[in-house]
PyMOL CGO cylinders between C-alpha atoms (Angstrom):
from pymol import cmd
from pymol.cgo import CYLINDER

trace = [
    CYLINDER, -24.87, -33.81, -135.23, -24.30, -31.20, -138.01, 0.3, 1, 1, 1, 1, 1, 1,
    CYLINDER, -24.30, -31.20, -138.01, -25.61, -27.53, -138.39, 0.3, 1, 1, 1, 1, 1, 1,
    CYLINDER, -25.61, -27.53, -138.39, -27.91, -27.56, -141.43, 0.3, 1, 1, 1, 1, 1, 1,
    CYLINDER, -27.91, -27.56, -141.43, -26.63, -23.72, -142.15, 0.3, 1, 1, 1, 1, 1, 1,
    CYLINDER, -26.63, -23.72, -142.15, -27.64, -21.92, -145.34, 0.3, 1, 1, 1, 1, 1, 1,
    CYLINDER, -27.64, -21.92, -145.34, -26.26, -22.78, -148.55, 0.3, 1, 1, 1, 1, 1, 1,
    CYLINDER, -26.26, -22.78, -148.55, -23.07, -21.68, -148.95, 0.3, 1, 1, 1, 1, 1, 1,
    CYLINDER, -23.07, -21.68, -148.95, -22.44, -21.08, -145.59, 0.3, 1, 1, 1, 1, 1, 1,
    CYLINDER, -22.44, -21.08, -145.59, -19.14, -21.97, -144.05, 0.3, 1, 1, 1, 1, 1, 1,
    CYLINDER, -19.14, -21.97, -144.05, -18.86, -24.43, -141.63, 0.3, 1, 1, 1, 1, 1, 1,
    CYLINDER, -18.86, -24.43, -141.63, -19.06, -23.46, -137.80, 0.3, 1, 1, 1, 1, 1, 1,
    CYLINDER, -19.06, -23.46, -137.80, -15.23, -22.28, -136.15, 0.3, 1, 1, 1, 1, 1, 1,
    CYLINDER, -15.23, -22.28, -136.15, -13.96, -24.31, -134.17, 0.3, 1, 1, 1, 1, 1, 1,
    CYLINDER, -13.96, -24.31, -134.17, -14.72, -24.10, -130.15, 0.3, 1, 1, 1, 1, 1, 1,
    CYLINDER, -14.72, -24.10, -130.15, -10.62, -23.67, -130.17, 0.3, 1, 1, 1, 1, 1, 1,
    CYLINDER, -10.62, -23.67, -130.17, -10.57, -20.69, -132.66, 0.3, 1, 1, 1, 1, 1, 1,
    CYLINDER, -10.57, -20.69, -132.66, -13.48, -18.66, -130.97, 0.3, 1, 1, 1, 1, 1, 1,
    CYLINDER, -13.48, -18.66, -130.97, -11.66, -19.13, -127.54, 0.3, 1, 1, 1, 1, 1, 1,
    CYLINDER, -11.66, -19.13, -127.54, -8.63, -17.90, -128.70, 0.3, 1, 1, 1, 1, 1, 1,
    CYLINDER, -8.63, -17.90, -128.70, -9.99, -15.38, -131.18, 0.3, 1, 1, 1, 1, 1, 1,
    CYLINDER, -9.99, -15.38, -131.18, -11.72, -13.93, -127.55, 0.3, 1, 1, 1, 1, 1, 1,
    CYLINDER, -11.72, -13.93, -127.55, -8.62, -13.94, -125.69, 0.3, 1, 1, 1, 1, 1, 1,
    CYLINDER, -8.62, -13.94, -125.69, -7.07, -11.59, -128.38, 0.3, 1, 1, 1, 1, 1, 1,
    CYLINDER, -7.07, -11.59, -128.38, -10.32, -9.74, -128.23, 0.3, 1, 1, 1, 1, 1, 1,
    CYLINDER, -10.32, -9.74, -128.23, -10.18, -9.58, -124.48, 0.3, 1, 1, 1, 1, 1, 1,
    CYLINDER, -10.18, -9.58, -124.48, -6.76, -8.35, -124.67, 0.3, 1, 1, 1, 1, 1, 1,
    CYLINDER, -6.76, -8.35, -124.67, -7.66, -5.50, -126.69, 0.3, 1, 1, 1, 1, 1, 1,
    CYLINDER, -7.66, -5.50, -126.69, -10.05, -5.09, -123.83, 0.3, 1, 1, 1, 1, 1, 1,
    CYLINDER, -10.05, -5.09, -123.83, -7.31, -5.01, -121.47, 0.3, 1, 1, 1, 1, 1, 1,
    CYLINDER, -7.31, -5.01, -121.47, -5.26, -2.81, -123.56, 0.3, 1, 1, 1, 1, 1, 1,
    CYLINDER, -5.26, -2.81, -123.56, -8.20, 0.23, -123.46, 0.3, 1, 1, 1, 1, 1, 1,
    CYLINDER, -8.20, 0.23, -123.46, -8.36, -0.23, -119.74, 0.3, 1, 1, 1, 1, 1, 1,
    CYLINDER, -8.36, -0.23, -119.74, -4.64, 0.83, -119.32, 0.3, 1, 1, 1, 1, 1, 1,
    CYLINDER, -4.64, 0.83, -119.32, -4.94, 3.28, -121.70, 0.3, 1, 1, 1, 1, 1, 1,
    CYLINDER, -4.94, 3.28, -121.70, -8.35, 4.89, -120.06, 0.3, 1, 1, 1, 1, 1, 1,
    CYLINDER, -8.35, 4.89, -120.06, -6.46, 4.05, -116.84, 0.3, 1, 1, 1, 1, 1, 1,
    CYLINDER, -6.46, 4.05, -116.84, -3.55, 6.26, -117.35, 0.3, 1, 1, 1, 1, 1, 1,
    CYLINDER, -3.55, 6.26, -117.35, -5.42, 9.03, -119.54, 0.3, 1, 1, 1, 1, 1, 1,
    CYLINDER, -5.42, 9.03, -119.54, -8.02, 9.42, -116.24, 0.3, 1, 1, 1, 1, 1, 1,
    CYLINDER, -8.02, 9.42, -116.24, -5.10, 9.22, -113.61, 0.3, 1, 1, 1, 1, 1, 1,
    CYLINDER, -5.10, 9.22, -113.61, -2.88, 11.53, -115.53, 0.3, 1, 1, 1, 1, 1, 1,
    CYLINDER, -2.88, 11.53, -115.53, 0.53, 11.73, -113.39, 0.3, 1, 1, 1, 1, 1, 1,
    CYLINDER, 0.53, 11.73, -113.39, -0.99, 9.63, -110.77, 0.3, 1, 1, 1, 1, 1, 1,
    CYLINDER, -0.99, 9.63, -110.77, -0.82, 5.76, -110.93, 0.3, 1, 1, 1, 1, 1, 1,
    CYLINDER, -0.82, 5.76, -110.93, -4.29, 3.63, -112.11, 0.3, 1, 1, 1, 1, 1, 1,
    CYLINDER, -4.29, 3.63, -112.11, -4.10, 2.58, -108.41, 0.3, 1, 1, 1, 1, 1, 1,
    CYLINDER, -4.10, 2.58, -108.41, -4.57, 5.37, -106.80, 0.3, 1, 1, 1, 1, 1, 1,
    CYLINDER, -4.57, 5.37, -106.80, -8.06, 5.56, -108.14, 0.3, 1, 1, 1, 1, 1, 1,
    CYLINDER, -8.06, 5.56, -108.14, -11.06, 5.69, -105.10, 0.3, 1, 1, 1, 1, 1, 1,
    CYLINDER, -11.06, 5.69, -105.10, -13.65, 2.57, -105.37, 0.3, 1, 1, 1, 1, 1, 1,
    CYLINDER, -13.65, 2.57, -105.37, -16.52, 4.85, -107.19, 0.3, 1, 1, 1, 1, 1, 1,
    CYLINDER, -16.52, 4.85, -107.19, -13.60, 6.15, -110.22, 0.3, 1, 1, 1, 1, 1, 1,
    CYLINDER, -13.60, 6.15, -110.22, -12.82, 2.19, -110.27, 0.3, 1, 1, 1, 1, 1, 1,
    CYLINDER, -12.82, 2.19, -110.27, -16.11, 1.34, -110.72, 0.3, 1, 1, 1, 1, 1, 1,
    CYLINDER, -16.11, 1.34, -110.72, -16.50, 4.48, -113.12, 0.3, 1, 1, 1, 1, 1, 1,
    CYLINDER, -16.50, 4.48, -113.12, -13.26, 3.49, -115.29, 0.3, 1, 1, 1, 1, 1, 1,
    CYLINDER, -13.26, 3.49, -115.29, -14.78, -0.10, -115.50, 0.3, 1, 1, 1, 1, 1, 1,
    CYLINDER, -14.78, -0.10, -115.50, -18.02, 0.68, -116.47, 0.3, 1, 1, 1, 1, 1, 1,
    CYLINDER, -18.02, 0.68, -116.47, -16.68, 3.44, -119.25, 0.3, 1, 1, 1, 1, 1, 1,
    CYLINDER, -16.68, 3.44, -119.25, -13.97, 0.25, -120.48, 0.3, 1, 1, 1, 1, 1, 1,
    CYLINDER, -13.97, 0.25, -120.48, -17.24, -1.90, -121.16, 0.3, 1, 1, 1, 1, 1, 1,
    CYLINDER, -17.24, -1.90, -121.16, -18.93, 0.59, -123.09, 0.3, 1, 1, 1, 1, 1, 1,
    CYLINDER, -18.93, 0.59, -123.09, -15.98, 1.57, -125.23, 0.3, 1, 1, 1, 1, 1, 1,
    CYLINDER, -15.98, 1.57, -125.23, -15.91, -2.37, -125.91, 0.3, 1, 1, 1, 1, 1, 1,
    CYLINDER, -15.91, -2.37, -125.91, -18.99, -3.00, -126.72, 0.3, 1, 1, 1, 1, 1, 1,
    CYLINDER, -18.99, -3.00, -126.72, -18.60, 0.42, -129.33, 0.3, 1, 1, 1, 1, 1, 1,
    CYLINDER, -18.60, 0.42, -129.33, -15.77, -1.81, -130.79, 0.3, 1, 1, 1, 1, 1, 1,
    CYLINDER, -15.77, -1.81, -130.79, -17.32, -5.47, -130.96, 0.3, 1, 1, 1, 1, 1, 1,
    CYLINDER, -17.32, -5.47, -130.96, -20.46, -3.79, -132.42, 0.3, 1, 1, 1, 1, 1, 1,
    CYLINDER, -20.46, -3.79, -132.42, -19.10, -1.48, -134.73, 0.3, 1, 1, 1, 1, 1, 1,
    CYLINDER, -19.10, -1.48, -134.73, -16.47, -4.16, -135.90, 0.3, 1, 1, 1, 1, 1, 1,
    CYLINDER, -16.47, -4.16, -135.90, -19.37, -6.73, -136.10, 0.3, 1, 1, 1, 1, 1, 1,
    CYLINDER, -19.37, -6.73, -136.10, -21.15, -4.44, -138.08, 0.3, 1, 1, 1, 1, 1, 1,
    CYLINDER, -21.15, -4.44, -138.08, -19.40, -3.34, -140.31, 0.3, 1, 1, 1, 1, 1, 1,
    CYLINDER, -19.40, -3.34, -140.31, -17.43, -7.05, -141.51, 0.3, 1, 1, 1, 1, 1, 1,
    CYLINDER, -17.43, -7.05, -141.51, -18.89, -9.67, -138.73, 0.3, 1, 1, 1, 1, 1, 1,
    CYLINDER, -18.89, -9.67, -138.73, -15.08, -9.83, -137.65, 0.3, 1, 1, 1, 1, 1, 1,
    CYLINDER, -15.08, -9.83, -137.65, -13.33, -8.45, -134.70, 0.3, 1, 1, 1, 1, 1, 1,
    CYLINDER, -13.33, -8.45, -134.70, -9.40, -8.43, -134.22, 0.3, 1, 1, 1, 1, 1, 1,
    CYLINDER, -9.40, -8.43, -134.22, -9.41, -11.39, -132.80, 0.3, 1, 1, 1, 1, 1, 1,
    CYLINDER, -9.41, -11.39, -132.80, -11.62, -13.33, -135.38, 0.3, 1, 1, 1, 1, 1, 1,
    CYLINDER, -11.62, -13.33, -135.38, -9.70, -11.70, -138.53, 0.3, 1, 1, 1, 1, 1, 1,
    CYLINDER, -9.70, -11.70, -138.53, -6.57, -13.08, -136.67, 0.3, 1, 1, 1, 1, 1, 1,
    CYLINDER, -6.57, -13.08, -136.67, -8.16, -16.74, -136.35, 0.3, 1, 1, 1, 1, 1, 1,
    CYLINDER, -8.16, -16.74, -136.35, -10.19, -16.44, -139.66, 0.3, 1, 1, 1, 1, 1, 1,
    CYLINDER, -10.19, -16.44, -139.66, -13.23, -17.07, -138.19, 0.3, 1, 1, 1, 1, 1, 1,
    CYLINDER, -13.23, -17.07, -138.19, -16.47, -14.55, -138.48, 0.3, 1, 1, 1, 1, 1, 1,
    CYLINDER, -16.47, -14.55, -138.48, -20.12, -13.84, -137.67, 0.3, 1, 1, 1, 1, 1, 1,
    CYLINDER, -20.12, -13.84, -137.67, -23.13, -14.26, -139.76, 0.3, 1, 1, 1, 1, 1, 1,
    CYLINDER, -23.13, -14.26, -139.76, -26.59, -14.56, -139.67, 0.3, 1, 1, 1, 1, 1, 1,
    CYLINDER, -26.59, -14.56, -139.67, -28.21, -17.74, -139.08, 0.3, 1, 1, 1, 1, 1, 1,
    CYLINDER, -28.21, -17.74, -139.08, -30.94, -17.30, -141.40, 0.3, 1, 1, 1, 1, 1, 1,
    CYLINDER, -30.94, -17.30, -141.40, -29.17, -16.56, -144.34, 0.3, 1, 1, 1, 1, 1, 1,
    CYLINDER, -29.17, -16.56, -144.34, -25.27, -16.68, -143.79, 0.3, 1, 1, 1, 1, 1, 1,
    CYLINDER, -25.27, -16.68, -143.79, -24.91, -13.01, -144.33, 0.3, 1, 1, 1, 1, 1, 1,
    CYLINDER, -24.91, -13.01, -144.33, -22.87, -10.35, -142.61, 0.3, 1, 1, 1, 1, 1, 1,
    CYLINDER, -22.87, -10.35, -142.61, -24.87, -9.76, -139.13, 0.3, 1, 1, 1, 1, 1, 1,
    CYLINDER, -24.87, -9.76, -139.13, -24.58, -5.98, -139.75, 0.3, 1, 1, 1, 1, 1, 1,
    CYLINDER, -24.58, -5.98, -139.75, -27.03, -4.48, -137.34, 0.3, 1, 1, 1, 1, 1, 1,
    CYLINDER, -27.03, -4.48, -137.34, -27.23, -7.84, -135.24, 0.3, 1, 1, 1, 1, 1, 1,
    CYLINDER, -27.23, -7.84, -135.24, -23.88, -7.14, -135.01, 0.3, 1, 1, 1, 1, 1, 1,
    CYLINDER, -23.88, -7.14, -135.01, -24.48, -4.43, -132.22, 0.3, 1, 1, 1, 1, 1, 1,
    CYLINDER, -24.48, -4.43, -132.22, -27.24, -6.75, -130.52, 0.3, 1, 1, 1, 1, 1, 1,
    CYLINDER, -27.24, -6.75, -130.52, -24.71, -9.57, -130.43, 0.3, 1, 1, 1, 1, 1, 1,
    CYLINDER, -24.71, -9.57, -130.43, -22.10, -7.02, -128.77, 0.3, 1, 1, 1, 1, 1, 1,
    CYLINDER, -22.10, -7.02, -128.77, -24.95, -5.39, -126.27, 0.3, 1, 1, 1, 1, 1, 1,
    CYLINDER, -24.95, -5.39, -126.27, -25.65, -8.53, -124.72, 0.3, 1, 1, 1, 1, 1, 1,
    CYLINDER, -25.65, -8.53, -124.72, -21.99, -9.76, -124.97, 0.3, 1, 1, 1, 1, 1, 1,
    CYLINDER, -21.99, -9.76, -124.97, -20.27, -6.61, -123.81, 0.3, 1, 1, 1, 1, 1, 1,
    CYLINDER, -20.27, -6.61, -123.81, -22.59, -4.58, -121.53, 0.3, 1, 1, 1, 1, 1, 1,
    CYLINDER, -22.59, -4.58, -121.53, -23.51, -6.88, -118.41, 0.3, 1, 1, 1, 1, 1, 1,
    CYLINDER, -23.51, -6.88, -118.41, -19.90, -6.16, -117.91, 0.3, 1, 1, 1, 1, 1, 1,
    CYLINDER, -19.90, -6.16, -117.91, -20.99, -2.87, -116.24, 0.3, 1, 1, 1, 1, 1, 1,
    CYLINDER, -20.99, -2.87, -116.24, -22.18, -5.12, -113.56, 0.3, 1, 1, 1, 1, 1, 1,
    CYLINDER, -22.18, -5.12, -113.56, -19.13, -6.93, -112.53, 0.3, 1, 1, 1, 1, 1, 1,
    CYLINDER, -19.13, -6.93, -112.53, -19.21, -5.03, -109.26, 0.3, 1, 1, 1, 1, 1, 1,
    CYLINDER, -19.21, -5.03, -109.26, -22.00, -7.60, -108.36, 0.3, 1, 1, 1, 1, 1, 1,
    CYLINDER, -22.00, -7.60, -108.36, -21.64, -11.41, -108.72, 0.3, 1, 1, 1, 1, 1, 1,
    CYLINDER, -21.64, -11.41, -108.72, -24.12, -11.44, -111.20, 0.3, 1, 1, 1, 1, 1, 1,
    CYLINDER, -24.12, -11.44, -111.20, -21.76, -9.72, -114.11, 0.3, 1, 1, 1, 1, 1, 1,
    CYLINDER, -21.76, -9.72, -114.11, -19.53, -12.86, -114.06, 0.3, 1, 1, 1, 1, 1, 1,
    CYLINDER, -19.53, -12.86, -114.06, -21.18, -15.69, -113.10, 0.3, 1, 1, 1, 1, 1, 1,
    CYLINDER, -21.18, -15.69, -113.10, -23.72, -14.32, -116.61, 0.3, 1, 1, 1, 1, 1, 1,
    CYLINDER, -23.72, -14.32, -116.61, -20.35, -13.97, -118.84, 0.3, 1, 1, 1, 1, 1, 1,
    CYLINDER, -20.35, -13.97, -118.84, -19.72, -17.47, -117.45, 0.3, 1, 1, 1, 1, 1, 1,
    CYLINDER, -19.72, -17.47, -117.45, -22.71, -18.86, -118.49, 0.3, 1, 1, 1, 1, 1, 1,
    CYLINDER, -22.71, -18.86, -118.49, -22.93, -16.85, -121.92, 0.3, 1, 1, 1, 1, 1, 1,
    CYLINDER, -22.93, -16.85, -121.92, -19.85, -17.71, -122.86, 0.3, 1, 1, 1, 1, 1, 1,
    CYLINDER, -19.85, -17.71, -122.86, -19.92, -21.19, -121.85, 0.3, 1, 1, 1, 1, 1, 1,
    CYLINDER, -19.92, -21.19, -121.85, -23.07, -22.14, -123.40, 0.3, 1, 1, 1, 1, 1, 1,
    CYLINDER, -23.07, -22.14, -123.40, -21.82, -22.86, -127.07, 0.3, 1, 1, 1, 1, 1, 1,
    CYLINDER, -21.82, -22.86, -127.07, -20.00, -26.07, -125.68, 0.3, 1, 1, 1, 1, 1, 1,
    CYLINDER, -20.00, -26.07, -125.68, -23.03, -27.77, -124.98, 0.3, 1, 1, 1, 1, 1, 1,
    CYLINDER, -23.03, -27.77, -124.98, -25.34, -25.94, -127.37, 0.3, 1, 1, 1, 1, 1, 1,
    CYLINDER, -25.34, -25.94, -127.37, -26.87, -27.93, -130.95, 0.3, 1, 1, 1, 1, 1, 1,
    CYLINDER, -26.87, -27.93, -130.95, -26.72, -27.91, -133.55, 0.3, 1, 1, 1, 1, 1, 1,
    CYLINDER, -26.72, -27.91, -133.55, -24.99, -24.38, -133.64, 0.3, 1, 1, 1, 1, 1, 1,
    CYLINDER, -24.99, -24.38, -133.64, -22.71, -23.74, -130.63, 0.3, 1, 1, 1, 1, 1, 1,
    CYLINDER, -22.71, -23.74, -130.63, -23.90, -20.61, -129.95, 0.3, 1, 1, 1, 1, 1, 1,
    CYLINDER, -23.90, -20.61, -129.95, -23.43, -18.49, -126.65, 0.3, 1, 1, 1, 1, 1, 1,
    CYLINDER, -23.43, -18.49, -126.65, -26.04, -16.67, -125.44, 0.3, 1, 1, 1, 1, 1, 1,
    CYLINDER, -26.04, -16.67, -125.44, -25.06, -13.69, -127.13, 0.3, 1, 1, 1, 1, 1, 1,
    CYLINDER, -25.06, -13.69, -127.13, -25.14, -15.40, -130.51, 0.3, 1, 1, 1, 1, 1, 1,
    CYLINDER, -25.14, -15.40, -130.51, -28.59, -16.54, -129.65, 0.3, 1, 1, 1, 1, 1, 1,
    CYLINDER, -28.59, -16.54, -129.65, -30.12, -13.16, -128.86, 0.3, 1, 1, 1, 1, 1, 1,
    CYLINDER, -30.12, -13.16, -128.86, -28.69, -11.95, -132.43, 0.3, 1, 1, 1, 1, 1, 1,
    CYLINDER, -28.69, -11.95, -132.43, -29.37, -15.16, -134.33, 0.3, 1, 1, 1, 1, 1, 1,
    CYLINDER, -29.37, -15.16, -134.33, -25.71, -15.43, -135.45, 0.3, 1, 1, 1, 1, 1, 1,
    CYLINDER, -25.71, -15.43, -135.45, -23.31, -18.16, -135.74, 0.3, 1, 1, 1, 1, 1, 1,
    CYLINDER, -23.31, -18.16, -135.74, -19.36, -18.06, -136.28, 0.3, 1, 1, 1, 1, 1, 1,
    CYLINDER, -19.36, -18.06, -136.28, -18.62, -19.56, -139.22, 0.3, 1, 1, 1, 1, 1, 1,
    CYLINDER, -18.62, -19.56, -139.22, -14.80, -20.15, -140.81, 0.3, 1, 1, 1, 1, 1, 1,
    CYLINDER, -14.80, -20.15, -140.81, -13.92, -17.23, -142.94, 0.3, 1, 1, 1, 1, 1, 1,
    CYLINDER, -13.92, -17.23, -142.94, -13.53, -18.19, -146.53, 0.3, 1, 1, 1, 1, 1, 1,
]
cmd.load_cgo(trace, "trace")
């Protein structure tokens, strides 16, 4: 079945290029945890860090990301990750840039991450990310459902 997307629309990315575009993003992700990490612990070592500045550090690396998909969503409908695998957001209803969708799509992306200290933060980025493989005519995740975006192939 094919996406009936607005005219002029690009066609959807590829599951392929959104998976890999996120494991660049999710490296950035990493990448601000060390940093955070080693900022917070100072001369100390990230591991020395009790359960509740764990918990603290993790909940702080979630918000910072979700100030980076959204503002980089915002602002172009690409993060890193997508400009690497030309691949970017838009608006289902008219193929535009999702601009402030952009930080919906990132809030429900990016912040259940706060909860990961409970089962329910992963087995929901599971599921949200998992959903666009079985999703039609669109492929999107739950996140691109709650902002009523698609990824398209960058021109």
């Amino acid at each position: 079945m094919t996406a009936d997307l607005p005219p002029g629309t690009p066609p959807l990315a590829t599951l392929g290029n959104r998976f890999l575009a996120r494991v660049i993003d999710t490296f950035v992700l990493i990448v601000i945890d060390l940093l955070l990490g080693a900022a917070i612990a100072g001369p100390a070592s990230p591991g020395d860090f009790s359960h509740n500045e764990d918990v603290l550090l993790g909940a702080l690396v979630f918000v910072l990301y979700f100030a980076y998909e959204g503002g980089m969503l915002s602002a172009r409908g690409q993060t890193l990750g997508k400009m690497l695998l030309g691949i970017r957001v838009v608006l289902l209803a008219d193929g535009a840039a999702p601009a402030g969708a952009g930080w919906a799509r990132a809030a429900v992306y990016a912040l259940p991450g706060v909860l990961l200290v409970v089962v329910i933060g992963p087995l929901y980025w599971l599921l949200n990310v998992l959903w666009c493989t079985w999703d039609r005519p669109y492929r999107q995740c739950l996140h691109d459902k709650a902002a009523k975006t698609v990824v398209v192939a960058a021109r």
